[in-house]
C-alpha positions as CSV (number, residue, x, y, z in Angstrom):
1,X,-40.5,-83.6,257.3
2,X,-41.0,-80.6,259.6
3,X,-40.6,-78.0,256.6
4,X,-40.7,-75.0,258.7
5,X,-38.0,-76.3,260.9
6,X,-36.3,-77.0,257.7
7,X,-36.7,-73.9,255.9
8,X,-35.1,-72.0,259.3
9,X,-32.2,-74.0,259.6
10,X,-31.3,-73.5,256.2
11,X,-31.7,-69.6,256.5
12,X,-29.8,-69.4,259.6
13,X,-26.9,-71.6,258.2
14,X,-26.7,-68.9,255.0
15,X,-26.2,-66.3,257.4
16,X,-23.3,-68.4,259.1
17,X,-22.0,-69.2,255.6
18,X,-22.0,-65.5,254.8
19,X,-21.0,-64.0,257.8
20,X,-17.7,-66.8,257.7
21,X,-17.3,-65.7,254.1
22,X,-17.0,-62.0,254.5
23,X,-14.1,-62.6,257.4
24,X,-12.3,-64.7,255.1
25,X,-12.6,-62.1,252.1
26,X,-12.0,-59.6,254.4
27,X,-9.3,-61.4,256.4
28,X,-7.5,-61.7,253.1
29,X,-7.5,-58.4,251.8
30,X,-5.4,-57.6,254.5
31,X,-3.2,-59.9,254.5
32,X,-2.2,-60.0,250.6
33,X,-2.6,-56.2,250.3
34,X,1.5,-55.9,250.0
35,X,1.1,-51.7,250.9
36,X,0.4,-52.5,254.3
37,X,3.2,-54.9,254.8
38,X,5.5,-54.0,257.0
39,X,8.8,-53.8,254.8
40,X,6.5,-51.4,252.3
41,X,5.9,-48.9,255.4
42,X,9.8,-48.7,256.1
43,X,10.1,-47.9,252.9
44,X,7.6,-45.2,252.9
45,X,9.0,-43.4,255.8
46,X,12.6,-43.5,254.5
47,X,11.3,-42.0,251.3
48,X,9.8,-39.4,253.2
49,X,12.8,-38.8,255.0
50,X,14.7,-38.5,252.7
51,X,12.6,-35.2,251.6
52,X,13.2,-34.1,255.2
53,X,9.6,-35.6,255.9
54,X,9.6,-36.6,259.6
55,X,6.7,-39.2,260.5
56,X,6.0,-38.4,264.0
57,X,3.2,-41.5,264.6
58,X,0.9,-44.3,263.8
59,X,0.5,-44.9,260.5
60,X,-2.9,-46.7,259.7
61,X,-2.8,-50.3,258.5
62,X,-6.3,-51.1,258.0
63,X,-8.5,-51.5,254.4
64,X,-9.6,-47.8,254.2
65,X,-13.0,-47.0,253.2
66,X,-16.3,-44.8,254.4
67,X,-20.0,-44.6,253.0
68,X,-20.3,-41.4,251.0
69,X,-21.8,-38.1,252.5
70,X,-24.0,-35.7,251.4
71,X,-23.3,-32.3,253.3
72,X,-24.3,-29.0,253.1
73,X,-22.9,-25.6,254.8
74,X,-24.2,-24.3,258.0
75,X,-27.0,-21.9,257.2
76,X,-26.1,-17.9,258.5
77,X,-28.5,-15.1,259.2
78,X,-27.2,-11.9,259.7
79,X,-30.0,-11.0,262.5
80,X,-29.0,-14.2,264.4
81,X,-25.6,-13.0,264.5
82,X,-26.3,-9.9,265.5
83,X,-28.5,-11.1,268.5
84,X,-26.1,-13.4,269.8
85,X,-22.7,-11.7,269.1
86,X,-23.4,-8.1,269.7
87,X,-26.9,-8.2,271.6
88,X,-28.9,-6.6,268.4
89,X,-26.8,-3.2,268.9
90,X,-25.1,-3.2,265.2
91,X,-25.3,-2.0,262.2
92,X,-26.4,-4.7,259.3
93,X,-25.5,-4.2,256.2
94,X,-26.4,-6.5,252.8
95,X,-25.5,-6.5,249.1
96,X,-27.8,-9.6,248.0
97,X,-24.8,-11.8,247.1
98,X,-24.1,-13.8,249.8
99,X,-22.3,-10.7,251.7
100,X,-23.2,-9.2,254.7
101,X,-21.6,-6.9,257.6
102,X,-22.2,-6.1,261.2
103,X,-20.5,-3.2,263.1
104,X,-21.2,-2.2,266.6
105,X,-18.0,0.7,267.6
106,X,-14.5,-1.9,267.9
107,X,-16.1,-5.1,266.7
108,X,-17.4,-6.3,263.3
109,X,-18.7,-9.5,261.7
110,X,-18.7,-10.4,257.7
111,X,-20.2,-13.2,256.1
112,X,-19.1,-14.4,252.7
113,X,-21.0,-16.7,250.4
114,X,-23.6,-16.7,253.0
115,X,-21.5,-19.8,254.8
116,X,-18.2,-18.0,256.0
117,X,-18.0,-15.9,259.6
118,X,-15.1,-13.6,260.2
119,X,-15.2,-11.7,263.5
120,X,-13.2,-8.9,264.8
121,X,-12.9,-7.1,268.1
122,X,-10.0,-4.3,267.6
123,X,-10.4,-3.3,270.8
124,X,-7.3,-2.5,273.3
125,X,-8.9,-3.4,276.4
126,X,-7.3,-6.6,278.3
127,X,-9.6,-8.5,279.9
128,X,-7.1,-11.2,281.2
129,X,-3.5,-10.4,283.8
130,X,-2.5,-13.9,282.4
131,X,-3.5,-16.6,279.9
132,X,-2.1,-19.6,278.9
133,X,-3.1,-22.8,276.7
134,X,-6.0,-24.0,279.1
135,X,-7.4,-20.6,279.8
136,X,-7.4,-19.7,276.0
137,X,-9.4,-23.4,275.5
138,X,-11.6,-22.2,277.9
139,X,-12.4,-19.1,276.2
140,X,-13.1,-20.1,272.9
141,X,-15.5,-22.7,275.2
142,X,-17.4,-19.7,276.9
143,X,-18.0,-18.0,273.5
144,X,-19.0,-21.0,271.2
145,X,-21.7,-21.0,274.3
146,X,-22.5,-17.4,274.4
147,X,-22.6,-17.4,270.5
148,X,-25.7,-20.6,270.4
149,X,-22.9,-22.7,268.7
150,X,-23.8,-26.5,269.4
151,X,-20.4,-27.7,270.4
152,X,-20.8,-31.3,270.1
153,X,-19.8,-32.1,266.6
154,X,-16.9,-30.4,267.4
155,X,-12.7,-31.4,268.6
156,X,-10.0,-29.5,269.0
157,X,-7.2,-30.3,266.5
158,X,-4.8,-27.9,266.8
159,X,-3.2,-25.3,269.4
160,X,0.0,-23.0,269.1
161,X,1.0,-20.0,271.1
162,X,2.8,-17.2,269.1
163,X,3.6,-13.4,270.8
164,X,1.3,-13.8,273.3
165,X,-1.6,-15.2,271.0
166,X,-3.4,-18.6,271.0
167,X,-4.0,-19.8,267.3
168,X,-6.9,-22.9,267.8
169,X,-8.6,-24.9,265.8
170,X,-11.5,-27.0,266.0
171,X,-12.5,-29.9,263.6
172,X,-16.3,-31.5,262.9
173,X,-16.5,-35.1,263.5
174,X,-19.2,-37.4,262.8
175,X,-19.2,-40.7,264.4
176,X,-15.7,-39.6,265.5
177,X,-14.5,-39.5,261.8
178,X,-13.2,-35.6,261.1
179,X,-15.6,-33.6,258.4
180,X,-13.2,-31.6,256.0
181,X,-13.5,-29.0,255.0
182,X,-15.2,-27.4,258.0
183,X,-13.3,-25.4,260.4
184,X,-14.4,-23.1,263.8
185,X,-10.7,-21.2,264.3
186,X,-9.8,-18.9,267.2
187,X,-7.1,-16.0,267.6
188,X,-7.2,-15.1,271.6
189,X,-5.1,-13.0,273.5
190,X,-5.3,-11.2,277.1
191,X,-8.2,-9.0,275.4
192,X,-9.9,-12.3,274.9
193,X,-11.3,-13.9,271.5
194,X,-9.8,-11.2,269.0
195,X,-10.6,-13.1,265.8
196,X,-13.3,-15.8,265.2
197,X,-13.7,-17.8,261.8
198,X,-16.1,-20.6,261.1
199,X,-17.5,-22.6,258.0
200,X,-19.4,-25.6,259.3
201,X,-20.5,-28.5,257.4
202,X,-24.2,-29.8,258.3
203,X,-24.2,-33.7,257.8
204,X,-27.5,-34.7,255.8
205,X,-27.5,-38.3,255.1
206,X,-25.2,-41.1,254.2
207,X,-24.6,-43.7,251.3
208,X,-25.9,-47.1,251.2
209,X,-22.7,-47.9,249.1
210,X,-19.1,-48.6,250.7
211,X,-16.2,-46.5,249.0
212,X,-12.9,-47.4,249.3
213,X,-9.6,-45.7,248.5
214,X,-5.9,-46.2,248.5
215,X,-4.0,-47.0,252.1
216,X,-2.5,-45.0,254.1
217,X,1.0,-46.1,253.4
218,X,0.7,-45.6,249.9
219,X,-1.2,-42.8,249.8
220,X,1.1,-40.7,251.5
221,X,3.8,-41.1,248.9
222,X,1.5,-38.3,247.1
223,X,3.3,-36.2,249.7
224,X,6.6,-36.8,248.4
225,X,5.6,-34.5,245.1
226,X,4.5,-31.9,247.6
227,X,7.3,-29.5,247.8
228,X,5.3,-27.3,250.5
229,X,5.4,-30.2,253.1
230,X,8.8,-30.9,252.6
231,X,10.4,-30.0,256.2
232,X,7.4,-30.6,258.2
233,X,6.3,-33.5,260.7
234,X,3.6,-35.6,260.7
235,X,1.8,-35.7,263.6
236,X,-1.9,-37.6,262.7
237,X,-3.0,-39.7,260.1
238,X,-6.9,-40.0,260.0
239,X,-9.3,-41.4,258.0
240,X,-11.8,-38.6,257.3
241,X,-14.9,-37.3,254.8
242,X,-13.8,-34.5,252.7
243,X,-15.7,-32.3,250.7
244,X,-14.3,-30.3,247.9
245,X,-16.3,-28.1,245.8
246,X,-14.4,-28.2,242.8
247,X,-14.2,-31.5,242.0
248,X,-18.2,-31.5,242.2
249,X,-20.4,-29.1,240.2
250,X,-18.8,-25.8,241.5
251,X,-15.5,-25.9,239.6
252,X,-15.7,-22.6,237.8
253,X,-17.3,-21.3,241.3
254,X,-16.3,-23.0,244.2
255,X,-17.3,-20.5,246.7
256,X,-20.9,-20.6,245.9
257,X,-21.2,-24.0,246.4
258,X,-24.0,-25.1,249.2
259,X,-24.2,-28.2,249.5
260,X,-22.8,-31.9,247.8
261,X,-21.0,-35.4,248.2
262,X,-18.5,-35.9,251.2
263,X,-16.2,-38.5,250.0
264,X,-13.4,-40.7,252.0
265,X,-9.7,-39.2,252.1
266,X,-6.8,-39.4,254.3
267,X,-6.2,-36.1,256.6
268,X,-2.5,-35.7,256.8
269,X,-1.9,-32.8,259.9
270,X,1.8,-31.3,260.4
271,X,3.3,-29.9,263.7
272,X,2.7,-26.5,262.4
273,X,-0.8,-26.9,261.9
274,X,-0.7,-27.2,258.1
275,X,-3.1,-30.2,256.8
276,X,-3.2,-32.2,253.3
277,X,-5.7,-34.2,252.0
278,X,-5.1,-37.1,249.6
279,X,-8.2,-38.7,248.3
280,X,-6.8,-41.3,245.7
281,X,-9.0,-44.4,244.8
């Protein structure tokens, strides 16, 4: 007997065998996981409704899960800001904690916890005769560029004109998965980008390990508890990493947290821009 030939035949059919076996178990799963059964989901939205909930689309009907993520914040220098927001022309000042301000005459930048950007420009000047949604979008564009900001971990997830003001947000994504808690948000009027906040999340590496959590139908029962959201509509449902420093090893101190474990949890955006996340297991 050919041995060899043997030995690869047998390895090859224990792949098949494996492969074949993890579409069953999987195949399965779905199947007899009775919260993702259609008469379940009716149920969930006419709970929701009845707190005045609307669900205004998809809701996912997969086996939820992710690998974990270890993130840490964007690194800030003072100097770089500086350079790239107000050509080097401000005034810097530090208290050692984490805290630093920039002022150059209308405009001034503040950075908290050594992770959070706030920028103002009170000046009165209009820059624009007219704007509307896609001129503000292309704005915030121009200055992410002018700034140095790499722009391609980032989507825009929400936009809402109020008094003449664009409101927009933009969301990390990794592998087109949103990265929560980071956010890069925009106030802009006819005088241009009049407010500019950012806290960005720096992917580092993944788990080997797959960690799954409840589906989307029945996690958003949580929501049902949550007298804040009662009135609202749903208008996405996304799978997402989320980080939250108080359920690591920050809990008396959140905001000096720096870096730790993304896990899997269920974004839930409203109309009005609000957003929940529900990370039950």
């Amino acid at each position: 007997m050919d041995w060899s030939k043997a030995k690869t035949i047998l390895i090859v059919a224990f792949i098949i065998t494996n492969i074949l076996l993890a579409y069953v178990l999987i195949g399965e799963k779905t199947i007899d996981e009775p919260t993702l059964k259609e008469d379940f989901i009716k149920d969930v939205v006419r709970l929701l409704e009845d707190k005045n909930i609307s669900v205004a689309t998809q809701i996912p009907t997969d086996i939820p899960y992710l690998n974990a993520m270890n993130v840490g914040y964007e690194k800030i220098r003072l100097e770089d800001l500086n350079k790239y927001f107000l050509d080097g022309k401000g005034i810097l000042n530090k208290n050692g904690n984490g805290f630093g301000e920039i002022i150059k005459g209308q405009e001034s930048i503040i950075v908290m916890n050594n992770k959070l950007i706030l920028y103002e420009n009170k000046g009165n000047k209009e820059v624009y005769d007219d704007i509307d949604e896609n001129k503000a979008i292309q704005i915030a564009g121009k200055f992410l560029e002018e700034k140095n900001f790499d722009t391609s971990d980032m989507k825009l997830t929400f936009i809402k004109e109020e008094k003449g003001t664009f409101y927009i947000e933009y969301s990390k994504v990794y592998d087109d998965v949103f990265v929560e808690r980071a956010f890069t948000n925009f106030q802009i009027d006819k005088r241009g980008v009049k407010r500019f906040e950012r806290q960005w999340l720096i992917t580092e590496d993944l788990g080997e390990a797959k960690i799954y959590i409840s589906t989307a139908p029945k996690a958003i029962l949580a929501l049902l508890d949550m007298e804040e959201v009662h009135g609202k509509t749903i208008t996405d449902i996304s799978l997402c990493y989320y980080f939250d420093p108080q359920k690591h090893d920050y809990l008396e101190e959140p905001g000096e947290a720096k870096q730790g474990k993304a896990v899997p949890a269920w974004k839930v955006q409203f109309k009005d821009g609000y957003k929940v996340f529900i990370d039950e297991y």
